[in-house]
N, CA and C atoms of all chains as a GROMACS GRO file, in nm:
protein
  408
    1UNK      N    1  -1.855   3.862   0.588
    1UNK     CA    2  -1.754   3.756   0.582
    1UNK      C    3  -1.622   3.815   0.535
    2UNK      N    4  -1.474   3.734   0.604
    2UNK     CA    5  -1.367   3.817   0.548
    2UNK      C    6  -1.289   3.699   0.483
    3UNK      N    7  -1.197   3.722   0.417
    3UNK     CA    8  -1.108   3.603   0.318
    3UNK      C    9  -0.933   3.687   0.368
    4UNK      N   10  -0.896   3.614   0.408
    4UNK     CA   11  -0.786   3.686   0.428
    4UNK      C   12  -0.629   3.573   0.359
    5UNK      N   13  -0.539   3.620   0.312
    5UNK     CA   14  -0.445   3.474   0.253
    5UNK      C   15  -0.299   3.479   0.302
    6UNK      N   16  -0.246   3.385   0.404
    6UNK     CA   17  -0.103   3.427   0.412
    6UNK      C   18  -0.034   3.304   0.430
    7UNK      N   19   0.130   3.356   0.406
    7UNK     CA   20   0.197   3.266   0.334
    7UNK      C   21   0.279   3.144   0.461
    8UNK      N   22   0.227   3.015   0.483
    8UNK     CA   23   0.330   3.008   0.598
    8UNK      C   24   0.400   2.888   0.529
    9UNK      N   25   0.534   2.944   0.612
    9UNK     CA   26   0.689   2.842   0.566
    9UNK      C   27   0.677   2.702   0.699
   10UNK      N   28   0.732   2.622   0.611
   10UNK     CA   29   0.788   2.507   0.719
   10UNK      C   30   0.705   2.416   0.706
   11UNK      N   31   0.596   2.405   0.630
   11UNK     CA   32   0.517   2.264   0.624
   11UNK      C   33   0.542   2.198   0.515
   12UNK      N   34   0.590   2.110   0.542
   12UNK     CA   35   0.616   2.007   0.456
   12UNK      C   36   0.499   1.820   0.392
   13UNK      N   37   0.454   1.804   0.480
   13UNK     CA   38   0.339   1.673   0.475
   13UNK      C   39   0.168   1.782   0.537
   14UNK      N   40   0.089   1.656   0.484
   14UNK     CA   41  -0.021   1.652   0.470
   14UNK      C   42  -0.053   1.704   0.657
   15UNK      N   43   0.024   1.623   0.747
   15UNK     CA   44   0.027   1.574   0.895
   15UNK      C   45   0.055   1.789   0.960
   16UNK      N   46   0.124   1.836   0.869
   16UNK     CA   47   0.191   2.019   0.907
   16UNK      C   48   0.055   2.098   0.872
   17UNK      N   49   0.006   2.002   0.747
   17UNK     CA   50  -0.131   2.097   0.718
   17UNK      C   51  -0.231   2.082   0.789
   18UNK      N   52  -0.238   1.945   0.858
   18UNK     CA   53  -0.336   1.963   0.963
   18UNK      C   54  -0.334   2.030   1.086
   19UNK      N   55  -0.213   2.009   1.142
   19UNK     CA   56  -0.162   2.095   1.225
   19UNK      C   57  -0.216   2.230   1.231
   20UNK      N   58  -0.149   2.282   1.120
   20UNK     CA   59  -0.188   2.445   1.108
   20UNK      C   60  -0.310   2.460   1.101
   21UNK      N   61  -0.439   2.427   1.025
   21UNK     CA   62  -0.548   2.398   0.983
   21UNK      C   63  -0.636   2.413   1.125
   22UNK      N   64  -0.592   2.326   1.226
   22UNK     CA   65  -0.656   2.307   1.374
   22UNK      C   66  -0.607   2.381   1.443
   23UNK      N   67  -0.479   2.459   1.440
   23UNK     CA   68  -0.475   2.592   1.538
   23UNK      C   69  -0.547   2.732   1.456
   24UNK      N   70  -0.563   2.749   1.372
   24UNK     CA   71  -0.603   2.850   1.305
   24UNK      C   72  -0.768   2.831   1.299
   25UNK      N   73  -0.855   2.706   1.342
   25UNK     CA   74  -0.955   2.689   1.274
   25UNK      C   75  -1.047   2.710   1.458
   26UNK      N   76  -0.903   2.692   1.569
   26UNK     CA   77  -0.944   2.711   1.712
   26UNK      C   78  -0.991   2.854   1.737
   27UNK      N   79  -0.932   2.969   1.603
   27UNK     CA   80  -0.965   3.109   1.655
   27UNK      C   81  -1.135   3.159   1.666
   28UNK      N   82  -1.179   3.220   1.760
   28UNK     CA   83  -1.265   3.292   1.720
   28UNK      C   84  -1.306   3.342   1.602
   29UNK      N   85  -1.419   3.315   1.557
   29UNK     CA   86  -1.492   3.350   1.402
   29UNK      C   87  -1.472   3.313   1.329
   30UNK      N   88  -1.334   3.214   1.285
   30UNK     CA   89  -1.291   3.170   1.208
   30UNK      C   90  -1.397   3.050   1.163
   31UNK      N   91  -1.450   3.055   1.062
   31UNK     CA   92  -1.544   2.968   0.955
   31UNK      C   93  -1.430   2.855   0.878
   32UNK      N   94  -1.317   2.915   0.793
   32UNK     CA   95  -1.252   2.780   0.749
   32UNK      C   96  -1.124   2.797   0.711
   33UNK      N   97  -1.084   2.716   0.680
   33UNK     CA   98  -0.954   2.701   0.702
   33UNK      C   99  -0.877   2.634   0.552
   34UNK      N  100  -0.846   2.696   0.482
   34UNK     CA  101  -0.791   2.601   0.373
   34UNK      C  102  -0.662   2.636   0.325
   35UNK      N  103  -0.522   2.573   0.269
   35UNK     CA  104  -0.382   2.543   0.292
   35UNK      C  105  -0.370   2.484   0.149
   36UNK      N  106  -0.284   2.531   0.088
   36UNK     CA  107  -0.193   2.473  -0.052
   36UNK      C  108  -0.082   2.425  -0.007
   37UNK      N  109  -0.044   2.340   0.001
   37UNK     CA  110   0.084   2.269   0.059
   37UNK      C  111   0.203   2.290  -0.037
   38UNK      N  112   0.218   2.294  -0.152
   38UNK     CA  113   0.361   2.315  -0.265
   38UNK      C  114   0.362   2.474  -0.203
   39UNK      N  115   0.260   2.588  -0.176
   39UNK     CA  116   0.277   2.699  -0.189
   39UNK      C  117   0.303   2.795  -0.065
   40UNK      N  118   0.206   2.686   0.078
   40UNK     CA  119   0.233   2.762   0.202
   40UNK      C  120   0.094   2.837   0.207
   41UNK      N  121   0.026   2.841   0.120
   41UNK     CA  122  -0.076   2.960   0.092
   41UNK      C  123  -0.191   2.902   0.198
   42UNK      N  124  -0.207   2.998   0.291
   42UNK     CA  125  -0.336   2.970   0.399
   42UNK      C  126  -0.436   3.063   0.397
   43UNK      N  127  -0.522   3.013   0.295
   43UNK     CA  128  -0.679   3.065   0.293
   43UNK      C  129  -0.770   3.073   0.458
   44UNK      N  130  -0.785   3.205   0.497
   44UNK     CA  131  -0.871   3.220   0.625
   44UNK      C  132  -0.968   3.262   0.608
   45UNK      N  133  -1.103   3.239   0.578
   45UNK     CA  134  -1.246   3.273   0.613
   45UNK      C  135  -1.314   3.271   0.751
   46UNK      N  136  -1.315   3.413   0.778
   46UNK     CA  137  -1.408   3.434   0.918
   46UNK      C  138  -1.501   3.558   0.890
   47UNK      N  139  -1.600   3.520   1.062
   47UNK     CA  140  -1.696   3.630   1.069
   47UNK      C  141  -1.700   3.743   1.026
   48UNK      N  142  -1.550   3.769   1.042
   48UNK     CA  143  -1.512   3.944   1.116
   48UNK      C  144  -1.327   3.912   1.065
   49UNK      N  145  -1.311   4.020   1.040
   49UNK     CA  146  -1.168   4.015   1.017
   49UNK      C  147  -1.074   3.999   1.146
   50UNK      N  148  -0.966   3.876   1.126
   50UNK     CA  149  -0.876   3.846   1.244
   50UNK      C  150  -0.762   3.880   1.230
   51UNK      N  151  -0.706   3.981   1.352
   51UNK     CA  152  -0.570   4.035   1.353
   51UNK      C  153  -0.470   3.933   1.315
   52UNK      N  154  -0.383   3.974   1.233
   52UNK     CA  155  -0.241   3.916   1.181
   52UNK      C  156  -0.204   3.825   1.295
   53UNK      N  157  -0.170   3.910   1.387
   53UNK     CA  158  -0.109   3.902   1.566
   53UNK      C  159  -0.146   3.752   1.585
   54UNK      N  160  -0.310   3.728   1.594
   54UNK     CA  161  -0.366   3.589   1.596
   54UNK      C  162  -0.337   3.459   1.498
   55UNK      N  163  -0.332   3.509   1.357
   55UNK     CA  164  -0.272   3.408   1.268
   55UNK      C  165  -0.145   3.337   1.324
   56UNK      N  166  -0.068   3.486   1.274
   56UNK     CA  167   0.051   3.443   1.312
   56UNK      C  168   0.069   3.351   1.451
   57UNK      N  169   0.027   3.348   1.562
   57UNK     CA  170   0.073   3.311   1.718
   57UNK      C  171   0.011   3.193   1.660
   58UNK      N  172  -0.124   3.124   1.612
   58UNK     CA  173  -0.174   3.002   1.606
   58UNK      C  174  -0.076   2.956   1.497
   59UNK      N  175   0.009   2.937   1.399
   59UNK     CA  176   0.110   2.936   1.302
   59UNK      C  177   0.251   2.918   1.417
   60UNK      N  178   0.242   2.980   1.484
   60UNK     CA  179   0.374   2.949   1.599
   60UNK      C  180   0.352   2.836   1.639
   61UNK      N  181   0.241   2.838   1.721
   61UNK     CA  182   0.180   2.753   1.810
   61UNK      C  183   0.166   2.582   1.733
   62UNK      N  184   0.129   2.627   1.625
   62UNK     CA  185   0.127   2.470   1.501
   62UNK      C  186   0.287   2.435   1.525
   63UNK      N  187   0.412   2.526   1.504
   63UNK     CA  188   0.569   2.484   1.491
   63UNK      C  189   0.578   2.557   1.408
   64UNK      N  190   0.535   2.678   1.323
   64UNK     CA  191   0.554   2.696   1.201
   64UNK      C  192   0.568   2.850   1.187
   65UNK      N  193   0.585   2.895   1.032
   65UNK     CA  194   0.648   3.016   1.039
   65UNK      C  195   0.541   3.104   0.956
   66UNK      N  196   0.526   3.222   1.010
   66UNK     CA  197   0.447   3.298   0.916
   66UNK      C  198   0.540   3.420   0.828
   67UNK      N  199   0.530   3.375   0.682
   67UNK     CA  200   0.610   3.428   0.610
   67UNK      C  201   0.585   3.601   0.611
   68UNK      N  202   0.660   3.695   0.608
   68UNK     CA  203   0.709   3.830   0.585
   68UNK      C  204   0.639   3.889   0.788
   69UNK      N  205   1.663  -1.069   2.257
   69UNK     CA  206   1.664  -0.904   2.213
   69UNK      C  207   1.672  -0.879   2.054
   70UNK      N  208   1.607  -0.885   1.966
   70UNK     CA  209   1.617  -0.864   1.808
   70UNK      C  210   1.674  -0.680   1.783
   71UNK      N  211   1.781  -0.711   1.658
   71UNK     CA  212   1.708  -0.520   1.641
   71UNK      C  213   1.752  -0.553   1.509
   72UNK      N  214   1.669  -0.469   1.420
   72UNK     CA  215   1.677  -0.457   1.283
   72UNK      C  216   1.688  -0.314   1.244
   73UNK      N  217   1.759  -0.282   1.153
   73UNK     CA  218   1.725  -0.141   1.093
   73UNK      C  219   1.682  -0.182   0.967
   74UNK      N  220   1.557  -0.042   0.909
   74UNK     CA  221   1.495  -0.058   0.811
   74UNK      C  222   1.513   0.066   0.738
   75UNK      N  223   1.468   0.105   0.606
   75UNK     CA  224   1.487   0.247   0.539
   75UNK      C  225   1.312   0.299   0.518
   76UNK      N  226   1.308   0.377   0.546
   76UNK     CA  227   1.098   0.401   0.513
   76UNK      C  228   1.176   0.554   0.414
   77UNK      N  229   1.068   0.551   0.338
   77UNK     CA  230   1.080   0.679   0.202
   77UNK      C  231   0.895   0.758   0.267
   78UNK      N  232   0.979   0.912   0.243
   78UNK     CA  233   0.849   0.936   0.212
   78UNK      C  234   0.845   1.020   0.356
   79UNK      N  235   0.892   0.971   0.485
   79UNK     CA  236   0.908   1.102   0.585
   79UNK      C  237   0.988   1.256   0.542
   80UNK      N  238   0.865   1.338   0.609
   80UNK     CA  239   0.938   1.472   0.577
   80UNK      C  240   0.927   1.541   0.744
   81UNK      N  241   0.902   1.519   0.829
   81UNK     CA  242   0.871   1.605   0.918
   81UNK      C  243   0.854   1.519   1.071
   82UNK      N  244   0.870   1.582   1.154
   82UNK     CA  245   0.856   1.516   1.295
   82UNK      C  246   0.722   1.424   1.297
   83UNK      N  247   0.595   1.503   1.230
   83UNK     CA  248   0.488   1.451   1.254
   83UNK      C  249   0.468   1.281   1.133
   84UNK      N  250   0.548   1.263   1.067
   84UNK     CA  251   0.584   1.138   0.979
   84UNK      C  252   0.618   1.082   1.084
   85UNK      N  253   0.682   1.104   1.152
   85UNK     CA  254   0.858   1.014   1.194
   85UNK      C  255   0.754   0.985   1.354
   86UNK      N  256   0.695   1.049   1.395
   86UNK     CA  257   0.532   0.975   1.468
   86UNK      C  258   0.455   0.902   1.503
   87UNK      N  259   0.424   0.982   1.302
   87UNK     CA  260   0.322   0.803   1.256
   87UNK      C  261   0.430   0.668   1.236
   88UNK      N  262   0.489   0.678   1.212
   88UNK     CA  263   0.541   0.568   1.173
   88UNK      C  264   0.604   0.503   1.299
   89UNK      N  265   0.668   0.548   1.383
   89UNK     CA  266   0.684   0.491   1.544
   89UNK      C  267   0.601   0.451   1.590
   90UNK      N  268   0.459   0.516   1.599
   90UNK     CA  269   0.331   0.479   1.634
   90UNK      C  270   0.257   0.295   1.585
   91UNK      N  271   0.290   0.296   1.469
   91UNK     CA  272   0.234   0.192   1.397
   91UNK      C  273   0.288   0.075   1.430
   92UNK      N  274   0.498   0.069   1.407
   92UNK     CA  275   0.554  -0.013   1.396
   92UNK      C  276   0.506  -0.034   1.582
   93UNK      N  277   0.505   0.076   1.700
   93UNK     CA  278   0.541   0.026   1.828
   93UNK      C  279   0.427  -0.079   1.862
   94UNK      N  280   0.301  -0.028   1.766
   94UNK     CA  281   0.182  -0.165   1.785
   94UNK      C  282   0.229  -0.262   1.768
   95UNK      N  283   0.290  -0.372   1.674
   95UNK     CA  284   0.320  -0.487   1.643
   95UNK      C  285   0.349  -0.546   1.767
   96UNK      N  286   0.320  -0.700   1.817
   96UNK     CA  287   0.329  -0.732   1.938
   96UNK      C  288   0.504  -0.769   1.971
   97UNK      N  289   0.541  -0.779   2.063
   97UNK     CA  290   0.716  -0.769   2.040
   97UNK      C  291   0.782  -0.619   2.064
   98UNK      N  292   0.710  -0.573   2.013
   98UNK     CA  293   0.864  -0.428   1.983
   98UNK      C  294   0.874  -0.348   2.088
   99UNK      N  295   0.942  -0.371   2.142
   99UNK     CA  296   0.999  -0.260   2.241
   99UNK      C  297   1.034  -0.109   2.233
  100UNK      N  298   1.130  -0.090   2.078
  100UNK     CA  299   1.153   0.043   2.080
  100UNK      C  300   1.160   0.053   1.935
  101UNK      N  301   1.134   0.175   1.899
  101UNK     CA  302   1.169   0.239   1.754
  101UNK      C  303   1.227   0.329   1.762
  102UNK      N  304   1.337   0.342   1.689
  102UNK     CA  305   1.392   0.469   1.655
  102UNK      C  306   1.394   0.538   1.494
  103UNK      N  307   1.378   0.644   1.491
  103UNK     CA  308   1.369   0.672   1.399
  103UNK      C  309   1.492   0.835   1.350
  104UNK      N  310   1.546   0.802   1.264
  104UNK     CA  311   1.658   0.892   1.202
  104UNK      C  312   1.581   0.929   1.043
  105UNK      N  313   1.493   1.092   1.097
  105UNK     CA  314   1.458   1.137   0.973
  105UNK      C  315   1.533   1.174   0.848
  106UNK      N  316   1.645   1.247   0.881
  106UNK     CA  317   1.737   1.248   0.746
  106UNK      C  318   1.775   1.122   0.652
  107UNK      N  319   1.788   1.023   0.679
  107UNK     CA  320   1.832   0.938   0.615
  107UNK      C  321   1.729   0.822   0.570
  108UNK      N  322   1.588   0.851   0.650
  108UNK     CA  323   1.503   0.726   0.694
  108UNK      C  324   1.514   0.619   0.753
  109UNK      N  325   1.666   0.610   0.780
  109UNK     CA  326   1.614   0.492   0.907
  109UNK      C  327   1.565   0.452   1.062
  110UNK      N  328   1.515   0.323   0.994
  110UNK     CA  329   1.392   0.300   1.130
  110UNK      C  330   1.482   0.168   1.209
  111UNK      N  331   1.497   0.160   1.356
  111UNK     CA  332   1.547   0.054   1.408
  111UNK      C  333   1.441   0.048   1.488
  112UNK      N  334   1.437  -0.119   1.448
  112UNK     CA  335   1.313  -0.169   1.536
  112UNK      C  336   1.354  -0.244   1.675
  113UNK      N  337   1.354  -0.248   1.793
  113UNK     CA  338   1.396  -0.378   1.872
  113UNK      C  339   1.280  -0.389   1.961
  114UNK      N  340   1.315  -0.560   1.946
  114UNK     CA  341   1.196  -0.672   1.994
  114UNK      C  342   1.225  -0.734   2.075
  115UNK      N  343   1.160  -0.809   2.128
  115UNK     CA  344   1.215  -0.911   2.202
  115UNK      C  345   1.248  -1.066   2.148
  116UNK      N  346   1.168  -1.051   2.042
  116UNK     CA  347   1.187  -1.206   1.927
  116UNK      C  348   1.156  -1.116   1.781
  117UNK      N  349   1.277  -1.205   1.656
  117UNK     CA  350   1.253  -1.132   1.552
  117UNK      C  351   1.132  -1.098   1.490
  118UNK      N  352   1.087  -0.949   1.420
  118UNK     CA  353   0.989  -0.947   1.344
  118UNK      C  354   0.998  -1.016   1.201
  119UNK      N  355   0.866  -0.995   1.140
  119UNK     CA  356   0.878  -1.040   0.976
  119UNK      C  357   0.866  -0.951   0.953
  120UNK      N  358   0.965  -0.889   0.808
  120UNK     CA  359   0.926  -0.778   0.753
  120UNK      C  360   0.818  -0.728   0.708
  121UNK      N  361   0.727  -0.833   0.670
  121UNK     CA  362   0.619  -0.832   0.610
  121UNK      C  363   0.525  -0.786   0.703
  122UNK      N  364   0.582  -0.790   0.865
  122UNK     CA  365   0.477  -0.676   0.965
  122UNK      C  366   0.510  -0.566   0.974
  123UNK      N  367   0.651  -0.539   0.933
  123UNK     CA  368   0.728  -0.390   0.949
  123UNK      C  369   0.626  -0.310   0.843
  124UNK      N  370   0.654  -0.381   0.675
  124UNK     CA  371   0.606  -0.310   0.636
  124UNK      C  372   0.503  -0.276   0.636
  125UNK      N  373   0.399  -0.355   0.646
  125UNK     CA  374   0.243  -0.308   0.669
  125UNK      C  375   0.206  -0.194   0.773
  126UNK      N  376   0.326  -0.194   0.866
  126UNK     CA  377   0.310  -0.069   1.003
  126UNK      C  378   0.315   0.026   0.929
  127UNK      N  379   0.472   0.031   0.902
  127UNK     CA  380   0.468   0.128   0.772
  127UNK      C  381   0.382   0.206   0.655
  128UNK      N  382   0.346   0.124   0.578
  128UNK     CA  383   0.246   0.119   0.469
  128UNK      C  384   0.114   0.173   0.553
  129UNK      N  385   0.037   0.150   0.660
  129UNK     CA  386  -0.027   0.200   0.737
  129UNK      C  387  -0.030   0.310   0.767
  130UNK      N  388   0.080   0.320   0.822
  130UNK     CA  389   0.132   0.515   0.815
  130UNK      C  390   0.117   0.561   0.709
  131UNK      N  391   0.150   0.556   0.601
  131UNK     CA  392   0.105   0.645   0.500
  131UNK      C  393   0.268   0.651   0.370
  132UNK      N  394   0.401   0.545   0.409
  132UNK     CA  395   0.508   0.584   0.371
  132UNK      C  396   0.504   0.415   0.322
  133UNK      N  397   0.654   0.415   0.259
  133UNK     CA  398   0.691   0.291   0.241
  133UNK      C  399   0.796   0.253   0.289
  134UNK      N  400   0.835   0.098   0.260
  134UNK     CA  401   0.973   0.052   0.320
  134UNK      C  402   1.088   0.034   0.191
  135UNK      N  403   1.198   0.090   0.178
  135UNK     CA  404   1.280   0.097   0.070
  135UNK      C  405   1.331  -0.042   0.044
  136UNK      N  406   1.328  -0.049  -0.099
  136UNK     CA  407   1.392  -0.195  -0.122
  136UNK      C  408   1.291  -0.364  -0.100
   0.00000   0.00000   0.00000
């Protein structure tokens, strides 16, 4: 199992966290999905470790920004 | 042709400004909503006046309130 944590900008309501939550939770292997909303902080648990490349594009794909 | 403008608190994001179009466009009557996120206001137009007391419950439904 991998835990991976990154920071995304631009969500503001509960409605951005779901958003992100359901494109990130569409990836392959991905087990779960969990989001701090004051902080941006997106907890990823999967099978197998998932390229940045993929976060990030499902984080686009939500409207949103993946920080650094 | 009715139109009212209203103030809703509590939108932060496209996906607010949504729900809350969504809710108010149920009420029987309403033709159009507009919604101006910076400021919160909501213009409702009907074809015969609403009661506020249905605005707000659309509202309140969504998840926000009606100012004042």
């Amino acid at each position: 199992m991998s835990e991976s944590t990154y920071t995304v900008t631009g969500m503001t309501c509960e409605h951005c966290v779901a958003s992100v939550t359901e494109e990130i939770s569409e990836i392959d292997g991905v087990n779960a999905v969990a989001v701090d909303l004051p902080t941006g902080a997106v907890t990823v648990t999967s099978t197998l470790p998932v390229a940045e490349a993929r976060i990030r594009a499902a984080v686009e794909e939500a409207g949103y920004q993946l920080a650094g």
